[in-house]
ZADO-1210 file (C-alpha; in nm, 4 decimals, padded with zeros to 6 digits):
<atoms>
<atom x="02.0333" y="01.6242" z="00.4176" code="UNK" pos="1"/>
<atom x="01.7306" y="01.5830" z="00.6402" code="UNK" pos="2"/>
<atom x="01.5089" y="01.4754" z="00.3456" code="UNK" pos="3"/>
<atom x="01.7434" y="01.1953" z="00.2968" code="UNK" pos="4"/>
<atom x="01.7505" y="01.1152" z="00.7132" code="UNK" pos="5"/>
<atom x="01.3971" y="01.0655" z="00.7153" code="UNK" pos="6"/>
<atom x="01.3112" y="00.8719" z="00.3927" code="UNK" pos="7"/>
<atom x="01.6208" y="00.6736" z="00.5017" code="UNK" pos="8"/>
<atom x="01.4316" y="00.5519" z="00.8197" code="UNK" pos="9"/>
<atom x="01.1461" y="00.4743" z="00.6266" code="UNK" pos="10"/>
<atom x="01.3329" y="00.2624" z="00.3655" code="UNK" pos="11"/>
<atom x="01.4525" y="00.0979" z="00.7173" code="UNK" pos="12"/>
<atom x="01.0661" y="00.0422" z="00.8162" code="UNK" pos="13"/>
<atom x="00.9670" y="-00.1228" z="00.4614" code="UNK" pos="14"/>
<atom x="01.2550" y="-00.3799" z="00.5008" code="UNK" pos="15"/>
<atom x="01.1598" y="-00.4469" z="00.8139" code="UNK" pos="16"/>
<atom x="00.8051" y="-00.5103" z="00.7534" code="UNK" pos="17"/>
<atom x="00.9370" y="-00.7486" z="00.4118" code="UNK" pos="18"/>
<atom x="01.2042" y="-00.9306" z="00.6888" code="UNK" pos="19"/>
<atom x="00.8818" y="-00.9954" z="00.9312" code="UNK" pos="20"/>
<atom x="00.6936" y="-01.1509" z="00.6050" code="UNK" pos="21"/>
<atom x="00.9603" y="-01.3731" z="00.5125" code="UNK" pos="22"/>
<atom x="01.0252" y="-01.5024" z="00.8594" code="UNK" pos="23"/>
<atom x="00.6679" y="-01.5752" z="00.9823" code="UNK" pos="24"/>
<atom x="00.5664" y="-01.7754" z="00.7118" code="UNK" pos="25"/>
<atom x="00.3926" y="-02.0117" z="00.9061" code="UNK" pos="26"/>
<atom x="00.1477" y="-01.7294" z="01.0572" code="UNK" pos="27"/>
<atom x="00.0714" y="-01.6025" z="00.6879" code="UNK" pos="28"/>
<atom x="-00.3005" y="-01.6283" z="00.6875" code="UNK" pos="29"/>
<atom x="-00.2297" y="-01.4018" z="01.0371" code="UNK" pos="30"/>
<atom x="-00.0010" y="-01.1880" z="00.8301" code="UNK" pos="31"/>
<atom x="-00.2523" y="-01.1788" z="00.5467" code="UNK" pos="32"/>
<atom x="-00.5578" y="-01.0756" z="00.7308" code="UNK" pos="33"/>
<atom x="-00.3620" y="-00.8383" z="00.9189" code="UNK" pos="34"/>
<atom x="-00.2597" y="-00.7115" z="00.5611" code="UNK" pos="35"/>
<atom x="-00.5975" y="-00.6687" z="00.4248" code="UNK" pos="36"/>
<atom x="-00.6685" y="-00.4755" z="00.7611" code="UNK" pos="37"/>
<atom x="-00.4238" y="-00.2301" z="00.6774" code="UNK" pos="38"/>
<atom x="-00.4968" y="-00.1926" z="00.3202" code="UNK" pos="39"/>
<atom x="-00.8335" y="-00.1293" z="00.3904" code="UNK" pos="40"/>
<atom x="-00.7445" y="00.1183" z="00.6891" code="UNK" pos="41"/>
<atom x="-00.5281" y="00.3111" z="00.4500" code="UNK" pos="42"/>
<atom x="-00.8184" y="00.3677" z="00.2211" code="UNK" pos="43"/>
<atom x="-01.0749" y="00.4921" z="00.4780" code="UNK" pos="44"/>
<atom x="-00.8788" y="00.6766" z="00.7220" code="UNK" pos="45"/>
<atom x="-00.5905" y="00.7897" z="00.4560" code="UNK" pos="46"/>
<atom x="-00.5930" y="00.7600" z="00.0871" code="UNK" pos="47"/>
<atom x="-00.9542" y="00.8689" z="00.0637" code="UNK" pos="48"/>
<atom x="-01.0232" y="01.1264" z="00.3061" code="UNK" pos="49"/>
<atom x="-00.6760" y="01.2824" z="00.1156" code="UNK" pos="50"/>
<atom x="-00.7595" y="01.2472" z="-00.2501" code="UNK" pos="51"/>
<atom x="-01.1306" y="01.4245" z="-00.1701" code="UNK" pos="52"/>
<atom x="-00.9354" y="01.6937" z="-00.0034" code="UNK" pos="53"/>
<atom x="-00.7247" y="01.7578" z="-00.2933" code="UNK" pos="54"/>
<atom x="-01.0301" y="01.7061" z="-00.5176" code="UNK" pos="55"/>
<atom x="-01.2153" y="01.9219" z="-00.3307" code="UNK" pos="56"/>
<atom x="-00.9279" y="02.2148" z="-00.3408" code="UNK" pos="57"/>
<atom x="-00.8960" y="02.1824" z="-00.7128" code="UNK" pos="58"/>
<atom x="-01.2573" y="02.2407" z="-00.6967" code="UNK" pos="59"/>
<atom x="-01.4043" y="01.8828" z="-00.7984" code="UNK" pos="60"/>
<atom x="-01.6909" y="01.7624" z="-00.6519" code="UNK" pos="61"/>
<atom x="-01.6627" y="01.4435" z="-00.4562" code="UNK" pos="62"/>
<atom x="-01.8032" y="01.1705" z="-00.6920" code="UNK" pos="63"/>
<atom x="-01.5862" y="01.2418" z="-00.9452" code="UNK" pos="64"/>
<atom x="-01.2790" y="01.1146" z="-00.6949" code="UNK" pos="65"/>
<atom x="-01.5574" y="00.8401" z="-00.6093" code="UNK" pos="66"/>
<atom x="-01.5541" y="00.7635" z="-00.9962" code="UNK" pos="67"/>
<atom x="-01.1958" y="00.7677" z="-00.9991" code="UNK" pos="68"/>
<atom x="-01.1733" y="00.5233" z="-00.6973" code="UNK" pos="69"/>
<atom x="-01.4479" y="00.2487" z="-00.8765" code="UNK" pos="70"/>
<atom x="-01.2708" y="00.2574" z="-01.1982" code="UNK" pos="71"/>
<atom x="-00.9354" y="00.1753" z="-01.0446" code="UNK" pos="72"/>
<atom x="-01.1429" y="-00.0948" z="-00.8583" code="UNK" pos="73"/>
<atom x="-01.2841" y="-00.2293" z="-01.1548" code="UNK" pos="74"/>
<atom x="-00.9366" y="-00.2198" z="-01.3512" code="UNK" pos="75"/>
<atom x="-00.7913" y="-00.4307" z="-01.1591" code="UNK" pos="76"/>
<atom x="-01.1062" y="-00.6172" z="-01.1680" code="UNK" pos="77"/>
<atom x="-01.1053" y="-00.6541" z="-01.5107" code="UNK" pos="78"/>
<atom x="-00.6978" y="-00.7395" z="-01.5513" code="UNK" pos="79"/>
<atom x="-00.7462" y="-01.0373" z="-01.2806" code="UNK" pos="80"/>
<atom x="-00.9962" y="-01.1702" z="-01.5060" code="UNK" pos="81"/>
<atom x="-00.7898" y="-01.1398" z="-01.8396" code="UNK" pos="82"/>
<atom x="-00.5004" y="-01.3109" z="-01.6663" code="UNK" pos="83"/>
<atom x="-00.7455" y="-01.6241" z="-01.5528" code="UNK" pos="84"/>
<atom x="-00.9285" y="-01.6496" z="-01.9246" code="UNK" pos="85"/>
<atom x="-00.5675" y="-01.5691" z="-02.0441" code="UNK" pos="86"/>
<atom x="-00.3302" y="-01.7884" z="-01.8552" code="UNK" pos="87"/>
<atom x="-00.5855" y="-02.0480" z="-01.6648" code="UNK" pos="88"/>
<atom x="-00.8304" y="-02.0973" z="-01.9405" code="UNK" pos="89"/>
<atom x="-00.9533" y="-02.4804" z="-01.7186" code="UNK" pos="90"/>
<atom x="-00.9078" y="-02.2745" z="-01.3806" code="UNK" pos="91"/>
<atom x="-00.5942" y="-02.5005" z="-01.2815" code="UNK" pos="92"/>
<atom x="-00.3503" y="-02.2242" z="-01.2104" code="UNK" pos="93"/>
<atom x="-00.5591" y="-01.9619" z="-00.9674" code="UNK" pos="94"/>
<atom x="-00.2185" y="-01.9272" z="-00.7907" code="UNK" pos="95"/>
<atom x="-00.0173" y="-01.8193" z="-01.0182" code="UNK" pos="96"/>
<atom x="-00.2744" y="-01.5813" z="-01.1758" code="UNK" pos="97"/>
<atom x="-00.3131" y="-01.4126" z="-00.7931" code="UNK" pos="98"/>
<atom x="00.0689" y="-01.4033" z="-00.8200" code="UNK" pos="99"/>
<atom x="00.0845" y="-01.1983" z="-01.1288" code="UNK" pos="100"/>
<atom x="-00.2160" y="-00.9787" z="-00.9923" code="UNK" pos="101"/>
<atom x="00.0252" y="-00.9553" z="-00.6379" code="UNK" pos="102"/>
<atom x="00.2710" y="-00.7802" z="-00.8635" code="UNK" pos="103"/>
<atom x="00.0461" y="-00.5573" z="-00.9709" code="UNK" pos="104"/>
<atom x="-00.0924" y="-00.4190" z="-00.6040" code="UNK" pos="105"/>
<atom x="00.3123" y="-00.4044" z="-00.5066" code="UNK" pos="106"/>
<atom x="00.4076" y="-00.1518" z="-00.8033" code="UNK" pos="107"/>
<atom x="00.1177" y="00.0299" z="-00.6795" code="UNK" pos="108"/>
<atom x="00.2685" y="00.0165" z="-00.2980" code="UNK" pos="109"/>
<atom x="00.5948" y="00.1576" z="-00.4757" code="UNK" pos="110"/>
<atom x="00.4027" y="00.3941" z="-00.6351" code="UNK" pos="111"/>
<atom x="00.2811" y="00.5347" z="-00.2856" code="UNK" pos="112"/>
<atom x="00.5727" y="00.5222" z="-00.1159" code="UNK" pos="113"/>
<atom x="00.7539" y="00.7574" z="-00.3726" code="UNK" pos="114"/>
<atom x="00.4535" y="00.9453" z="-00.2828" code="UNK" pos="115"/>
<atom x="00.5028" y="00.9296" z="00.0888" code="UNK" pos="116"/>
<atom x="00.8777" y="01.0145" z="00.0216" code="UNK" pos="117"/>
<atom x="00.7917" y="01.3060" z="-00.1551" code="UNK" pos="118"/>
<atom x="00.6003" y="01.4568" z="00.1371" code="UNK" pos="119"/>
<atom x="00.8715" y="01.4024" z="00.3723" code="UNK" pos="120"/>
<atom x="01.0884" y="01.6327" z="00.1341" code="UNK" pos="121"/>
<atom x="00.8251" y="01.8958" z="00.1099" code="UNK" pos="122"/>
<atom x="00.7892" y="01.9401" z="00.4844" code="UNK" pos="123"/>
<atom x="01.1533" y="01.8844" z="00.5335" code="UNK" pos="124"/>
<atom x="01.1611" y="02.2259" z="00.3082" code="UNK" pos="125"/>
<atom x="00.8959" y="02.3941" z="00.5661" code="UNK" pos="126"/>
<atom x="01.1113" y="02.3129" z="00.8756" code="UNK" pos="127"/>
<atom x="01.2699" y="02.0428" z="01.0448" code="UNK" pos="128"/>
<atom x="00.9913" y="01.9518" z="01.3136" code="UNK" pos="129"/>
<atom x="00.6888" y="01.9789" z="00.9975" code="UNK" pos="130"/>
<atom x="00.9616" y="01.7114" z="00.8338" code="UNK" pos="131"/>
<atom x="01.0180" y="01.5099" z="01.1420" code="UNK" pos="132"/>
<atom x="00.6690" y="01.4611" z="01.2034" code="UNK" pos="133"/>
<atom x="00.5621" y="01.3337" z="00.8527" code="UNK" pos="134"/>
<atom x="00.8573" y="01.1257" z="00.8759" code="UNK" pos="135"/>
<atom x="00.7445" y="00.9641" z="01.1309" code="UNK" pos="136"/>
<atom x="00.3991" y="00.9296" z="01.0090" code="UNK" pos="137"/>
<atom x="00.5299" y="00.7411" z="00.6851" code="UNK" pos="138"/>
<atom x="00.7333" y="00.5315" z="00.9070" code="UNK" pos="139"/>
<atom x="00.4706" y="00.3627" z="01.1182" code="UNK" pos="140"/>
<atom x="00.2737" y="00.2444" z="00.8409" code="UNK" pos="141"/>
<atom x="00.5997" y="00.1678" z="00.6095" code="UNK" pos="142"/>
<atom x="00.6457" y="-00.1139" z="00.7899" code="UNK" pos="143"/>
<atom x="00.3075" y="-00.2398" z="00.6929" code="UNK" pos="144"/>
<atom x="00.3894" y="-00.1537" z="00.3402" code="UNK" pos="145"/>
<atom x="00.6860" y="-00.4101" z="00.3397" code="UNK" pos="146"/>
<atom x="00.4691" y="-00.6140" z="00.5087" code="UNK" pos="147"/>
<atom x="00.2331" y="-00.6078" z="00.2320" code="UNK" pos="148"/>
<atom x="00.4381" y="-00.5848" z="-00.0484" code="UNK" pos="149"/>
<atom x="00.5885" y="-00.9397" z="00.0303" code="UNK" pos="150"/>
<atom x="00.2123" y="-01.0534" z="00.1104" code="UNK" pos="151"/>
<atom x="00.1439" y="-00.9496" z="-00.2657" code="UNK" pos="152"/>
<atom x="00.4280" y="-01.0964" z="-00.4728" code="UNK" pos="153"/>
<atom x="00.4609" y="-01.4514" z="-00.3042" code="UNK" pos="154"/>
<atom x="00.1054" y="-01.4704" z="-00.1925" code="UNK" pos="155"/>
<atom x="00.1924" y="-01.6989" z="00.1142" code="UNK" pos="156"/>
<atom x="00.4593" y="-01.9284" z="-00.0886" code="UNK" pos="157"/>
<atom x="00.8751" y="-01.8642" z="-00.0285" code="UNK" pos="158"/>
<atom x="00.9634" y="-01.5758" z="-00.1056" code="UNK" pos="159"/>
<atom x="01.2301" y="-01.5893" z="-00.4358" code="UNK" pos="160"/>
<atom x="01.5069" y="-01.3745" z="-00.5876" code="UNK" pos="161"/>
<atom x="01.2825" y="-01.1798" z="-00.7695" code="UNK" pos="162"/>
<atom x="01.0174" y="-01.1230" z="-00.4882" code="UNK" pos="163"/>
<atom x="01.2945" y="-00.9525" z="-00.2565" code="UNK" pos="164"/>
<atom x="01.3816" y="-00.7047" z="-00.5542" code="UNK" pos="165"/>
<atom x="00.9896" y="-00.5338" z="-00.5315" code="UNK" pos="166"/>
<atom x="01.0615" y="-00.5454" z="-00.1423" code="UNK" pos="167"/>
<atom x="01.3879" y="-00.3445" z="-00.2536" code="UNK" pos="168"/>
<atom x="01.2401" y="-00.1137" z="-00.4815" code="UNK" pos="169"/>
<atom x="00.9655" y="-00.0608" z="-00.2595" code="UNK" pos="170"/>
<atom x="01.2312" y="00.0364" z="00.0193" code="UNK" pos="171"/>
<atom x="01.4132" y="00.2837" z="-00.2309" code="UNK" pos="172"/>
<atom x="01.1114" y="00.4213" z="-00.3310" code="UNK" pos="173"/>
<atom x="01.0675" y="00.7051" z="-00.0295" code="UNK" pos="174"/>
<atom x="01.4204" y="00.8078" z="-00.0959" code="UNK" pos="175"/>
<atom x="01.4000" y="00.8608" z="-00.4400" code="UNK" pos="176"/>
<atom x="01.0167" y="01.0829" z="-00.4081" code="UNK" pos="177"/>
<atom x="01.1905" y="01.2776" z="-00.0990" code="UNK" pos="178"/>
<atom x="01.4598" y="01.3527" z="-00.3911" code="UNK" pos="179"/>
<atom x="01.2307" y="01.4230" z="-00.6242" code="UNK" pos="180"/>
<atom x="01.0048" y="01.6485" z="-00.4218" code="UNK" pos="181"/>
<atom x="01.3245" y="01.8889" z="-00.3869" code="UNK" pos="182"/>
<atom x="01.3419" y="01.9060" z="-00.7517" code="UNK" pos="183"/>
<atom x="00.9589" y="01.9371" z="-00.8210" code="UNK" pos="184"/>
<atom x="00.6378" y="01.8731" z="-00.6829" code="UNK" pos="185"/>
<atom x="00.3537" y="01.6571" z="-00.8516" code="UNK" pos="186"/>
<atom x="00.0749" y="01.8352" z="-00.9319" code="UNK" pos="187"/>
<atom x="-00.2027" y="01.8661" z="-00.7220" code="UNK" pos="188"/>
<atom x="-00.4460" y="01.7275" z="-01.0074" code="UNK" pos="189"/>
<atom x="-00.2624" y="01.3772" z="-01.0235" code="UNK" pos="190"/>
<atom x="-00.2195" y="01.3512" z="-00.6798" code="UNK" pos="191"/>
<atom x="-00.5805" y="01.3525" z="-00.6456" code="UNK" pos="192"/>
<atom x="-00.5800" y="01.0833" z="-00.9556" code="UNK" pos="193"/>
<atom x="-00.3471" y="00.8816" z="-00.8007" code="UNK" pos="194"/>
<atom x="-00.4771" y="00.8289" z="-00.4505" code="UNK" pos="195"/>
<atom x="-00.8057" y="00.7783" z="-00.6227" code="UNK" pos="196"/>
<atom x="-00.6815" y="00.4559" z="-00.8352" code="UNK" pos="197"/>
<atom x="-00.4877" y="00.3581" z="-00.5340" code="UNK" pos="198"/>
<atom x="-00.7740" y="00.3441" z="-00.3260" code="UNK" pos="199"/>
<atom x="-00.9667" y="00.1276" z="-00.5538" code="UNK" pos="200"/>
<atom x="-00.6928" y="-00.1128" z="-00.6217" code="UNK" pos="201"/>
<atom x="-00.6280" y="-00.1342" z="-00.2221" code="UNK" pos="202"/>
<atom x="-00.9377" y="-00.1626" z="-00.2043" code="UNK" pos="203"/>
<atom x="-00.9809" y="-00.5101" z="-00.4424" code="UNK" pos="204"/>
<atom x="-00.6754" y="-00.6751" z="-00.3018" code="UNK" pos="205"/>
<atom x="-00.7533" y="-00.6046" z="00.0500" code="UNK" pos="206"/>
<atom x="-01.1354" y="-00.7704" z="-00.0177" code="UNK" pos="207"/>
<atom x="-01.0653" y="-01.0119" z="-00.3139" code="UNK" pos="208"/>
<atom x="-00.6976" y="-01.1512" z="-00.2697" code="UNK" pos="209"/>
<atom x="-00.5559" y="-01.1216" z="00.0648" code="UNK" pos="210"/>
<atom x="-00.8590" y="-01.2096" z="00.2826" code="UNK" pos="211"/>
<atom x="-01.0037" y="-01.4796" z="00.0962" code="UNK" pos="212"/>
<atom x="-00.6935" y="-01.6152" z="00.0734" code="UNK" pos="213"/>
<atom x="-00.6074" y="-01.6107" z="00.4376" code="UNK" pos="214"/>
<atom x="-00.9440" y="-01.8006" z="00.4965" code="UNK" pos="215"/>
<atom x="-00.8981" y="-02.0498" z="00.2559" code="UNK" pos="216"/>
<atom x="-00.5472" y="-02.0813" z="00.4915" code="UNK" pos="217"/>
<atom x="-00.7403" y="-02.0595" z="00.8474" code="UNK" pos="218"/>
<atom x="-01.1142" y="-02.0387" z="00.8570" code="UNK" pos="219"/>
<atom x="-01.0903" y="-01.9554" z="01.1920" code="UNK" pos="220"/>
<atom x="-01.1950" y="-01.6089" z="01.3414" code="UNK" pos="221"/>
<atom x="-00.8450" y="-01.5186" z="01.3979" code="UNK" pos="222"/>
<atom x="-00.7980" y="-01.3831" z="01.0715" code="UNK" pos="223"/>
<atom x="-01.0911" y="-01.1568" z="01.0942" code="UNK" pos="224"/>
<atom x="-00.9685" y="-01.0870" z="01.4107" code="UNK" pos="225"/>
<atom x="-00.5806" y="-00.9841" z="01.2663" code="UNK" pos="226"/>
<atom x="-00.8383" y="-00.7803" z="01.0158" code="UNK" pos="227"/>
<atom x="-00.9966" y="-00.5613" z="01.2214" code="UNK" pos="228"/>
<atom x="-00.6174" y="-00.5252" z="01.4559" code="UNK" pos="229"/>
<atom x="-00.4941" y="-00.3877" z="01.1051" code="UNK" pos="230"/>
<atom x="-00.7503" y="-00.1549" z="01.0523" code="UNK" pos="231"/>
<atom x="-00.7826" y="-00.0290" z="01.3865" code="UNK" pos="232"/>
<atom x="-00.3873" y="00.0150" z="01.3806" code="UNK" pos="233"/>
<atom x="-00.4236" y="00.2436" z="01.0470" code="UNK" pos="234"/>
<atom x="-00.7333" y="00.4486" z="01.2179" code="UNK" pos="235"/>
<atom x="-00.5350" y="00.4838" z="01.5549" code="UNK" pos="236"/>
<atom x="-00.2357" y="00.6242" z="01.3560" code="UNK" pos="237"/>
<atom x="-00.3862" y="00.8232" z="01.2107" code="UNK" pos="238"/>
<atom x="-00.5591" y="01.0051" z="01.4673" code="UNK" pos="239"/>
<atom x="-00.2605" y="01.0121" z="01.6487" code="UNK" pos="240"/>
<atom x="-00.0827" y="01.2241" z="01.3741" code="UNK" pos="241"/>
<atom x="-00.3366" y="01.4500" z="01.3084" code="UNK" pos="242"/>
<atom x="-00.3196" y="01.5552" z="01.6525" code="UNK" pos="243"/>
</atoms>
């Protein structure tokens, strides 16, 4: 019953963050810097620092997480640039193929959340404070990942019937890995996998979608400025929890 409390209030948080998207279209290159910010906060101060723990306790040393994080850098790399010499062959559609490539970074934002809804169950199976507080760890940035998932699949243009239904599956998604995580764990092998290729592909959007994007918008220095708010956000939230 607490599992499905918590990962309710996050689902809460990742619609909120989508709703803020949607509505503040007009600020997007704002929205996207700030986006990128966040992305690349979660790498440094989360994803990474996490996946070379869990490396490091199944006894792997640390550039072999390192390897794990350039080759899901260089994936995505390398499916951005089969989708431009696949569906842009003249360069005339560079929209469209950052659309498809948006789509991509958002199943992998679904693919975390389960994650972060799956550590909400295991510490709601500790107690209900070591719960509480993870819950509200995966709600402060949730919002961000709403945020970013509607970032991802419109890429600054109206949002459409099928751009809402990531935002909803990316909502769902704590609920169901809380749910899961009281039937079984993941292994502690691809956990370390996983937050590996995340980082790398958080990593490439953050540095070669969002924020070249959002200059293209507004070369102004806001947007580095919403950068560095998004990262120092992330770093400060962290700290914060692991006190």
């Amino acid at each position: 019953m607490l599992t499905l409390l918590f990962t309710s209030l996050a689902m809460c948080s990742t619609l909120a963050g989508g709703y803020i998207a949607v509505k503040a279209r007009h600020r997007i290159h704002l929205l996207m810097g700030l986006g990128a910010g966040v992305l690349l906060g979660a790498v440094f101060f989360d994803l990474l620092p996490e996946a070379l723990s869990v490396g490091e306790g199944q006894g792997w040393d640390f550039r072999v997480v390192l390897g794990i994080v350039l080759t899901g850098f260089l994936l995505f790399y390398l499916v951005e640039r089969l989708l431009v010499l696949h569906s842009c062959p003249e360069g005339d559609c560079t929209n469209e193929v950052h659309q498809h490539i948006g789509r991509l970074g958002s199943v992998g934002l679904i693919i975390h959340s389960t994650l972060d809804g799956a550590a909400i169950g295991a510490a709601s199976l500790v107690n209900w404070r070591t719960g509480l507080l993870v819950a509200l760890a995966v709600v402060a940035h949730d919002m961000s990942d709403g945020l970013n998932t509607i970032l991802l699949v419109t890429h600054g243009e109206e949002a459409r019937r099928r751009d809402y239904l990531f935002l909803a599956l990316d909502a769902l998604a704590p609920v169901a890995g809380g749910l899961l995580a009281l039937v079984v764990l993941p292994p502690e092998r691809a956990l370390a996998v996983f937050l590996g290729f995340a980082s790398g592909f958080f990593l490439y959007t953050s540095t070669s979608d969002l924020l070249p994007e959002a200059h293209r918008r507004s070369p102004s220095l806001t947007v580095s400025a919403a950068a560095i708010a998004g990262i120092v956000f992330i770093a400060a939230a962290v700290q914060m929890i692991g006190k």
